[in-house]
KELO-82948 format. One record per residue (C-alpha): residue number from 1; y, x, z. Coordinates in nm, 3 decimals. Example, Ala and Ser with C-alpha at 12.3 -4.5 7.8 and 13.67 -1.06 7.14 Angstrom:
2
(rec 1,(-0.450,1.230,0.780));
(rec 2,(-0.106,1.367,0.714));
//
This chain:
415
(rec 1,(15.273,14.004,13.934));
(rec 2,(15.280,13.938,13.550));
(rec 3,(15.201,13.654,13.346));
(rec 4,(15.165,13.637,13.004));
(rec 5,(15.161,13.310,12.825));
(rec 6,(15.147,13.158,12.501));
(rec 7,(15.175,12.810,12.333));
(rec 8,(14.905,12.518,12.424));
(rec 9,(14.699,12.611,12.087));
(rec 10,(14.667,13.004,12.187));
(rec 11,(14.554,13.174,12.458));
(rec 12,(14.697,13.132,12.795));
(rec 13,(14.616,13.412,13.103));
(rec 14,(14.767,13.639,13.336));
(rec 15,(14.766,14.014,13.492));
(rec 16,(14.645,13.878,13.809));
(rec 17,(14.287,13.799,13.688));
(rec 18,(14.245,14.128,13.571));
(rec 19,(14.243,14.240,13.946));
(rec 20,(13.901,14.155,13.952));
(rec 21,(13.816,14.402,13.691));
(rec 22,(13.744,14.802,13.753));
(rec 23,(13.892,14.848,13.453));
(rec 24,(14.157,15.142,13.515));
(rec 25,(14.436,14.960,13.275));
(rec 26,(14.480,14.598,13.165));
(rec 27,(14.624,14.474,12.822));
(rec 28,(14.719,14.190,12.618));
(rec 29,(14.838,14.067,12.260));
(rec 30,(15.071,13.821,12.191));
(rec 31,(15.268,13.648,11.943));
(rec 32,(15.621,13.657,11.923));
(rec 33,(15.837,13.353,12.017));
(rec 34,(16.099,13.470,11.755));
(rec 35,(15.897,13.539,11.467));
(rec 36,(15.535,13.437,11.395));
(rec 37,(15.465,13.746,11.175));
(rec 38,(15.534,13.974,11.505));
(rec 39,(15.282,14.064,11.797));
(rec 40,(15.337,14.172,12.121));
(rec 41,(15.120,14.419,12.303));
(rec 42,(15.165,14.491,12.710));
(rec 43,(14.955,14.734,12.862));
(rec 44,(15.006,14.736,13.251));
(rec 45,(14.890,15.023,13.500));
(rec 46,(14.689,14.860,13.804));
(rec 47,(14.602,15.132,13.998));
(rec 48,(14.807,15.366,14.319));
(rec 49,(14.793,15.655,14.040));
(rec 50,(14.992,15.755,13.735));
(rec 51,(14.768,15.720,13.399));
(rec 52,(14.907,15.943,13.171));
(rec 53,(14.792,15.873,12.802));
(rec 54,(14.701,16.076,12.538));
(rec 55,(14.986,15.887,12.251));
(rec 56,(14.761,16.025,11.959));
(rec 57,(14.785,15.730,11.697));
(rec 58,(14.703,15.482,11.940));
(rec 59,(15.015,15.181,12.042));
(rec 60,(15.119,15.495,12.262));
(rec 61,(15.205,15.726,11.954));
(rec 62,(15.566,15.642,11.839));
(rec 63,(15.545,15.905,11.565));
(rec 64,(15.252,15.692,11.371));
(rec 65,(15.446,15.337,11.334));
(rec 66,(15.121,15.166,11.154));
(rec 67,(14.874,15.255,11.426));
(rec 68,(14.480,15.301,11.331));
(rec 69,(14.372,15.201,11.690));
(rec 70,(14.410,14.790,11.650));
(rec 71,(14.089,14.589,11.506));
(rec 72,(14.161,14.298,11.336));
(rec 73,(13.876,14.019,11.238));
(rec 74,(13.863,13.721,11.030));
(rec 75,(13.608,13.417,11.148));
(rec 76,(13.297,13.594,11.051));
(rec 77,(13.403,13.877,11.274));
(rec 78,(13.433,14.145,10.957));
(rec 79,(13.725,14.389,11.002));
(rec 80,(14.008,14.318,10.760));
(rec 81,(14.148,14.615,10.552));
(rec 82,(14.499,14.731,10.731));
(rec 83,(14.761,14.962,10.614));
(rec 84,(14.714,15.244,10.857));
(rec 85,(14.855,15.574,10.945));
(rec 86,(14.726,15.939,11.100));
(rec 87,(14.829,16.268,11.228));
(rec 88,(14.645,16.535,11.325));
(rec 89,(14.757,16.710,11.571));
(rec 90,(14.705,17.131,11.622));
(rec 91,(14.755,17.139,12.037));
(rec 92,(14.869,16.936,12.315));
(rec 93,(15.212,16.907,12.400));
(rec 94,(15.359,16.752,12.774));
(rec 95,(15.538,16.489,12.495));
(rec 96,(15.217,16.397,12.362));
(rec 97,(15.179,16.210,12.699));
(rec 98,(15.285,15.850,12.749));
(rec 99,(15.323,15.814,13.126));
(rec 100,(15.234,15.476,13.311));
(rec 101,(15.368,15.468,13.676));
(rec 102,(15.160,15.237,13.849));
(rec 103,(15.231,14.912,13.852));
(rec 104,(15.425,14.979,13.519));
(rec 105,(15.403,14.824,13.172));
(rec 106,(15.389,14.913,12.836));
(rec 107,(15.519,14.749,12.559));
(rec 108,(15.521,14.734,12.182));
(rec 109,(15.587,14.484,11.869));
(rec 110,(15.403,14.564,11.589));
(rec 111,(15.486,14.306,11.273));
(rec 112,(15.162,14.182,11.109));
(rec 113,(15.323,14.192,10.747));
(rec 114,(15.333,14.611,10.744));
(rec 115,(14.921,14.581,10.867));
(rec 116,(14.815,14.343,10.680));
(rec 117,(14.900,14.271,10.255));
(rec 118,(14.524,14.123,10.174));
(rec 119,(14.387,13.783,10.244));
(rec 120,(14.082,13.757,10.470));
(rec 121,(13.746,13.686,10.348));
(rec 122,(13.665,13.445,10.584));
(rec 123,(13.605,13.063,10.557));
(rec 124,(13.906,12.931,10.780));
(rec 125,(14.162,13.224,10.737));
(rec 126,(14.143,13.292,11.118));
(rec 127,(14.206,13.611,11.247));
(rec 128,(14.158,13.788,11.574));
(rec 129,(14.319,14.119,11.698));
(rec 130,(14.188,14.353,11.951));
(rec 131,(14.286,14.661,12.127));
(rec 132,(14.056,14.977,12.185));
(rec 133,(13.792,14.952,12.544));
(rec 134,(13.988,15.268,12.624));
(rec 135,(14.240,15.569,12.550));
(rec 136,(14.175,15.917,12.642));
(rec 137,(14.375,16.079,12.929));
(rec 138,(14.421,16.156,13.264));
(rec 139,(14.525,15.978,13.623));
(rec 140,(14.672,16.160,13.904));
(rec 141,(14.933,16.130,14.190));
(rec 142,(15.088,16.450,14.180));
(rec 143,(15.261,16.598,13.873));
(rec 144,(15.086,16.735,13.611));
(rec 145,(15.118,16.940,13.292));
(rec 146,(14.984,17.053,12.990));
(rec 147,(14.724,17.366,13.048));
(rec 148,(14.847,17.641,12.773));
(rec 149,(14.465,17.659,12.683));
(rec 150,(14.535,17.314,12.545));
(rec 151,(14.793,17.411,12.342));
(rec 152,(14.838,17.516,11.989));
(rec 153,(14.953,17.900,11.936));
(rec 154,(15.123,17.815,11.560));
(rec 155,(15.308,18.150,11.549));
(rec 156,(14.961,18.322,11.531));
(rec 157,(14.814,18.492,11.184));
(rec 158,(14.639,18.280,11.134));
(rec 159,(14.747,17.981,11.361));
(rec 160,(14.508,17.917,11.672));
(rec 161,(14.470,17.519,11.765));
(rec 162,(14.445,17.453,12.143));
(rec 163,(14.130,17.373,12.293));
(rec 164,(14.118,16.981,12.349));
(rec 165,(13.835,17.027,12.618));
(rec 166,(14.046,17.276,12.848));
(rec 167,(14.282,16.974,12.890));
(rec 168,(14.020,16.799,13.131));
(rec 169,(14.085,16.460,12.979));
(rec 170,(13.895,16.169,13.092));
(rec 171,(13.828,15.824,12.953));
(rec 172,(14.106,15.591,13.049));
(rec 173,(13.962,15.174,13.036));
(rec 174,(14.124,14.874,12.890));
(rec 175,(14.067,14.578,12.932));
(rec 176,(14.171,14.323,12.697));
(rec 177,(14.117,13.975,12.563));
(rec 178,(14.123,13.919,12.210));
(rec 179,(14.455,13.717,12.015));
(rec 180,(14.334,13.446,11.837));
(rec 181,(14.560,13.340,11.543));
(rec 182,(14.492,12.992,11.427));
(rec 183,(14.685,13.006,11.136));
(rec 184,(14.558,12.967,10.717));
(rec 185,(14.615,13.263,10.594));
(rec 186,(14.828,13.364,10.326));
(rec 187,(15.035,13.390,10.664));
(rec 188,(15.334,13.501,10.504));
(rec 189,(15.296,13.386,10.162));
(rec 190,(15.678,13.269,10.139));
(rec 191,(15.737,13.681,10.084));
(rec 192,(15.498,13.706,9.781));
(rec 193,(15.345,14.045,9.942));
(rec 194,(15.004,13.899,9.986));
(rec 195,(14.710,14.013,9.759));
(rec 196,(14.376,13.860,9.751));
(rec 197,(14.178,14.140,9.773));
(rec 198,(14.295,14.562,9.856));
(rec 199,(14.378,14.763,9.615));
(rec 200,(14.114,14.996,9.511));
(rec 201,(14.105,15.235,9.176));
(rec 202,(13.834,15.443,9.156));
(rec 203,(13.948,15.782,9.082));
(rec 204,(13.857,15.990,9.353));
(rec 205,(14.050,16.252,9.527));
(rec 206,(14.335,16.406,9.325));
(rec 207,(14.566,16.710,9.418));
(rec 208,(14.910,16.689,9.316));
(rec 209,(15.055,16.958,9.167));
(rec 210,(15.308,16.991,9.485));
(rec 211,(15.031,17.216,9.652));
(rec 212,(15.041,17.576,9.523));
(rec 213,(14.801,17.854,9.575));
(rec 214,(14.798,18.083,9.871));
(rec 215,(14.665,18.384,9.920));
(rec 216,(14.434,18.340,9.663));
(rec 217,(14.336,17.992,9.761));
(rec 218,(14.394,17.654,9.586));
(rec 219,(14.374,17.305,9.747));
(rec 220,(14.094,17.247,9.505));
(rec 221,(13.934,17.528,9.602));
(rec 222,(13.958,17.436,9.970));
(rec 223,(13.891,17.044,9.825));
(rec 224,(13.528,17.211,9.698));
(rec 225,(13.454,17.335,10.045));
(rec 226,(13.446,16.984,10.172));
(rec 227,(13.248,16.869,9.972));
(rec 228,(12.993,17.142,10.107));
(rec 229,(13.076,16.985,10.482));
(rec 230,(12.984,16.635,10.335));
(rec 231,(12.679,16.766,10.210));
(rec 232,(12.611,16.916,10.531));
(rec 233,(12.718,16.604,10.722));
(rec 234,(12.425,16.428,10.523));
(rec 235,(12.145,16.671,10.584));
(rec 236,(12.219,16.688,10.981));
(rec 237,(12.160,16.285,10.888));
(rec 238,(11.827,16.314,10.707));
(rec 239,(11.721,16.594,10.929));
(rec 240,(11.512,16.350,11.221));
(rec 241,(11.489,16.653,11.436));
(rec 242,(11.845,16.786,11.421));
(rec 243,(11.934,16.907,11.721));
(rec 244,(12.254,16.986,11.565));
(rec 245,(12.324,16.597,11.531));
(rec 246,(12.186,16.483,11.858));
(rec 247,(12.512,16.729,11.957));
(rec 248,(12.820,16.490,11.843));
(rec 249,(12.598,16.124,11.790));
(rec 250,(12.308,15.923,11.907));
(rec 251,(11.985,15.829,11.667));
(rec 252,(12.112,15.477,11.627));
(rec 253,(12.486,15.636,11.459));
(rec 254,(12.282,15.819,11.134));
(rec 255,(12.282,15.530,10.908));
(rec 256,(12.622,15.527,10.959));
(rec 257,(12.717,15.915,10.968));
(rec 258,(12.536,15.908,10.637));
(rec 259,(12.693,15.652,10.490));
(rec 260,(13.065,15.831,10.602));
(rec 261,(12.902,16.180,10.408));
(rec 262,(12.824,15.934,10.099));
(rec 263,(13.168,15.785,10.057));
(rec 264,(13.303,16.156,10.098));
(rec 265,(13.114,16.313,9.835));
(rec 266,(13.167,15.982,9.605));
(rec 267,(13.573,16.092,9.656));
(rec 268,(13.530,16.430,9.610));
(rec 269,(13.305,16.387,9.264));
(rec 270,(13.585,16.113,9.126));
(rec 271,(13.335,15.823,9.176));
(rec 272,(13.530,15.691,9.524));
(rec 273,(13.879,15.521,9.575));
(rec 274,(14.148,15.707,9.436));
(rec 275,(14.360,15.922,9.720));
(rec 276,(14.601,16.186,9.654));
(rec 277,(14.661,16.518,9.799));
(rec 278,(15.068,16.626,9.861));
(rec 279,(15.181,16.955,9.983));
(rec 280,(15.526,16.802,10.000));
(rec 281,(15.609,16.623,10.279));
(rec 282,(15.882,16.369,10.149));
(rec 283,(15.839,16.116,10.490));
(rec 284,(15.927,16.459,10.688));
(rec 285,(15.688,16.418,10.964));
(rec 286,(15.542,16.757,10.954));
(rec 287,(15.906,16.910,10.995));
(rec 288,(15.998,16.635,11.308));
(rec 289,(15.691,16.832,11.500));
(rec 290,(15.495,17.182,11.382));
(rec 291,(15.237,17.024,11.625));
(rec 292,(15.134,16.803,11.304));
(rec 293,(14.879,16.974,11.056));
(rec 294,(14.838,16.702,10.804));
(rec 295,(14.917,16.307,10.810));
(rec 296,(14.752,16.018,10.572));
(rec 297,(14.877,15.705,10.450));
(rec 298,(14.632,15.367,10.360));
(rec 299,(14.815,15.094,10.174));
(rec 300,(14.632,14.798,10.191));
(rec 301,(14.742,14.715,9.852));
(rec 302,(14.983,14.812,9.587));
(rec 303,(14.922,15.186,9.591));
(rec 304,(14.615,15.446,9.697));
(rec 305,(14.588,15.617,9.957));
(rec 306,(14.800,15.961,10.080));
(rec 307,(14.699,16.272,10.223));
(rec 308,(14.993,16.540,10.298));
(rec 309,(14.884,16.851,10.403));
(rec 310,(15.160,17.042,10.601));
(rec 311,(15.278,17.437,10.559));
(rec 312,(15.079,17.501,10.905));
(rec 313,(14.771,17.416,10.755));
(rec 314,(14.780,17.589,10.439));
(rec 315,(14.794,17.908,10.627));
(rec 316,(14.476,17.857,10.785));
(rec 317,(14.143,18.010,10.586));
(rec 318,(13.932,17.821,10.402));
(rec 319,(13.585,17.851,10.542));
(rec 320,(13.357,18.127,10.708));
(rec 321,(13.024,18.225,10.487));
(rec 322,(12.748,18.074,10.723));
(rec 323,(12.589,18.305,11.006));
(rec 324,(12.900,18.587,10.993));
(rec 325,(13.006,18.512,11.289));
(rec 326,(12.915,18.682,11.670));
(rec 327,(12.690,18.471,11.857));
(rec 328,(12.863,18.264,12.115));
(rec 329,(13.201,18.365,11.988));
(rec 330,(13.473,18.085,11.926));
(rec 331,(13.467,17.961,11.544));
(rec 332,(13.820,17.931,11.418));
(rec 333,(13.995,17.657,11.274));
(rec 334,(14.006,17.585,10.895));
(rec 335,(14.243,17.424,10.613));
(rec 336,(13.876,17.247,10.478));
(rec 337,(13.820,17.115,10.890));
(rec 338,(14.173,16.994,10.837));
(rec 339,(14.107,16.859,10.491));
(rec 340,(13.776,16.677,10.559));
(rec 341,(13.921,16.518,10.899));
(rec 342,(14.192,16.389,10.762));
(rec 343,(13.994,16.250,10.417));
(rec 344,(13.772,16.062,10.750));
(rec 345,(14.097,15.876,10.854));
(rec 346,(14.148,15.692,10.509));
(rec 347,(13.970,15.325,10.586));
(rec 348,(13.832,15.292,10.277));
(rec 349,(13.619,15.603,10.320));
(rec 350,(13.568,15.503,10.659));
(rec 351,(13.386,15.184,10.777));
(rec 352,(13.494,15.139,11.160));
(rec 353,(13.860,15.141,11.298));
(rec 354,(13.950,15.456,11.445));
(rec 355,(13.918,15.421,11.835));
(rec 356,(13.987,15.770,11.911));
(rec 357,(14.140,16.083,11.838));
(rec 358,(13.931,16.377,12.099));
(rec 359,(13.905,16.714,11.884));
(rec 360,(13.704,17.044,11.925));
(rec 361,(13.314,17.055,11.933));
(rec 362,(13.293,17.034,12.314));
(rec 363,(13.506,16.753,12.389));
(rec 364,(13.291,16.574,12.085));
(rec 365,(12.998,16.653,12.220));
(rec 366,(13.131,16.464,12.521));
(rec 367,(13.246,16.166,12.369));
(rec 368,(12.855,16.093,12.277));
(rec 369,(12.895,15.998,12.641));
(rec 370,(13.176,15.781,12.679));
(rec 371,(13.138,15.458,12.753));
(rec 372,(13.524,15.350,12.622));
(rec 373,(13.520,15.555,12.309));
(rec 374,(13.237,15.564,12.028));
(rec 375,(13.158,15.862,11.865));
(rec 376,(13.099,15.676,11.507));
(rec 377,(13.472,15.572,11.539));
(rec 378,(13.592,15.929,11.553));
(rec 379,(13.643,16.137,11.288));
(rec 380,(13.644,16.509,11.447));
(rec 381,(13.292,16.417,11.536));
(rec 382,(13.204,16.430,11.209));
(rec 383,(13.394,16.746,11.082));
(rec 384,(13.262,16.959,11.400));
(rec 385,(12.866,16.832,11.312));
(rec 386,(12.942,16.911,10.957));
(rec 387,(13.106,17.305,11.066));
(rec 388,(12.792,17.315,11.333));
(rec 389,(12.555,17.223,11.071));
(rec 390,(12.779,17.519,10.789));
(rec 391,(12.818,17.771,11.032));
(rec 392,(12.474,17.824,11.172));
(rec 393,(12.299,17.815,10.842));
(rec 394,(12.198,17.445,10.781));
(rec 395,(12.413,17.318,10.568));
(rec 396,(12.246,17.391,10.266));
(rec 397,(12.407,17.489,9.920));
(rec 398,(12.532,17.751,9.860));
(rec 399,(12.401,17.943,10.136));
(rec 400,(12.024,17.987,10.048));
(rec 401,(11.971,18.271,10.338));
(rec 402,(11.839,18.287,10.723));
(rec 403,(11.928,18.035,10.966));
(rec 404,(12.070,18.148,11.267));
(rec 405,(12.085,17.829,11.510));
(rec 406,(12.269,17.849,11.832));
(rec 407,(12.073,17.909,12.189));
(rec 408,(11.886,17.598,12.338));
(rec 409,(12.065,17.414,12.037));
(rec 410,(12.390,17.489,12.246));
(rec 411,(12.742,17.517,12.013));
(rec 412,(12.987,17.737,12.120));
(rec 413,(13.313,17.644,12.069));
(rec 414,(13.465,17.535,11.755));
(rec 415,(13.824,17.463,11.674));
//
């Protein structure tokens, strides 16, 4: 038995109520006793089985230390602009897996002061933080591993990504009260890091000189292709009858999916917030695991945002000319999928935190129905409706030709 607890003006409960629950893992957020800028998160395994978590920048992922996954609120219940970081990931390793034996706990202090550098726009300066409804991943009593489908083949010309669906992941619950902070915010205006508002030059999307060309192939031109994607993205939007879009996101998400393809194209044409490309990897996480194709960094303030792509990724090809491909056959993967994905992780082209981190057209397809994980709040949904929409002939400019639609509306396979 665990209990939590917290001083008389916060929030005071324990792991036993959440035996009531059929929730398959139970959390909570705290504030530190030492240090007021510092929260505690403790995730706890209920359950006779071992849950074995998918650590993809979640709290789980130890390689992201500014995780995307935690919402934070002020009184009017708007999110509040965090400094955030991504990876995406090529495959599936057996160390991608955070393992919770059951009646085991997680735990994690994250310090509020590298998440947050703005001051809310609320009325009282009142915050709340929040955890995910759910992780993706996988319980079972006996031991289990990795399938090789699952797994990225990076010595391949070029490299093959491992197919997320062949992993058999399922949604994995939380449940989770809220941490209310009744503090006035600036909280930690003593260390003069506090802006009023984010930091946000217009400039668009620049690429720094780091990348070079290969095989033939710049960044910018690969930069272009996107913004053929995001202009796909937004005509699988307009389109009522898509049957494309009713693939990766219900009616209700196209306000929204349109709204992602807007801010994209706004980057791309130099009219958005100002985020730069790098081909050199100075923070080294591409060389501490090959797994890694690219990785993005959102300042809240002081600086725009980063996008690194790694050396994996720049061997990949750009894109396929719509309709070239064999019917049914498995669509490789693509330095602009990598591009555009990662451009989706950078919160001020995005609207919603990032809840999940599924990959591959038929686990995103899936996600449409989870009832843990929304499909609005993950960005490989939109890249695999914007190569759906490119590859069979919908996507509009440049391709003026025949379109050649998929069977029954069904997508094979995409990386």
């Amino acid at each position: 038995m665990y209990a939590f607890t917290r001083s008389s003006q916060f929030l005071y409960f324990t792991f036993v109520l959440f035996h009531l629950t059929t929730s398959q893992l139970v959390g909570l957020i705290k504030q530190s006793s030492r240090n007021p800028h510092e929260l505690l998160v403790l995730i706890r395994n209920p359950t006779n089985q071992t849950t074995s978590i998918l650590a993809w920048n979640n709290v789980f992922d130890h390689e992201v230390p500014l995780p995307v996954s935690l919402a934070i609120r002020d009184d009017q219940g708007h999110h509040i602009r965090m400094a955030t970081m991504y990876a995406m990931r090529a495959g599936m390793s057996n160390t991608d897996f955070h393992h919770l034996e059951p009646d085991a706990v997680f735990s994690r202090s994250i310090d509020l002061r590298s998440l947050i550098q703005v001051v809310p726009e609320g009325r009282s300066g009142n915050i709340t933080v929040s955890l995910p409804g759910g992780f993706t991943g996988i319980s079972h009593t006996a031991n289990w591993t990795v399938p090789a489908a699952a797994m990225a083949n990076l010595s391949a010309d070029p490299p093959r990504l491992g197919d997320f669906s062949a992993a058999g992941l399922q949604d994995i619950s939380l449940s989770a009260r809220r941490l209310a902070l009744e503090l006035n915010f600036p909280l930690f205006a003593d260390d003069g890091v506090v802006n009023p508002k984010p930091y946000d030059p217009l400039g668009g999307i620049e690429i720094d000189k780091s990348c070079p060309v290969l095989n033939g192939t710049s960044m910018a031109d690969i930069l272009s292709s996107v913004g053929i994607y995001a202009n796909a993205i937004s005509l699988a939007a307009k389109d009522r009858p898509s049957a494309l879009f009713a693939n990766y996101f219900l009616s209700r998400a196209r306000q929204t999916v349109q709204g992602v393809a807007l801010s994209v194209q706004k980057a791309i044409s130099g009219k958005g917030p100002q985020i730069g490309v790098y081909c050199l990897d100075v923070s080294s996480v591409c060389g501490r695991n090959p797994n890694i194709l690219g990785h993005t960094f959102t300042p809240s303030n002081l600086r725009p945002a980063e996008i690194v792509m790694c050396s994996t990724t720049r061997r990949l090809p750009r894109v396929s000319w719509p309709c070239s491909s064999h019917p049914g056959k498995q669509i490789g993967a693509t330095a602009t999928h990598v591009l555009l994905h990662l451009i989706l992780t950078i919160n001020s082209i995005f609207p919603n935190p990032i809840t999940g981190s599924v990959y591959g057209s038929g686990s995103c397809q899936l996600l449409k129905n989870s009832h843990v994980l929304a499909t609005e709040k993950n960005p490989d949904s939109y890249a695999q409706l914007a190569m759906a929409q490119w590859e069979y002939g919908l996507g509009g400019r440049p391709y003026n030709g025949k379109p050649c639609p998929p069977k029954l509306g069904i997508v094979p396979n995409i990386q």
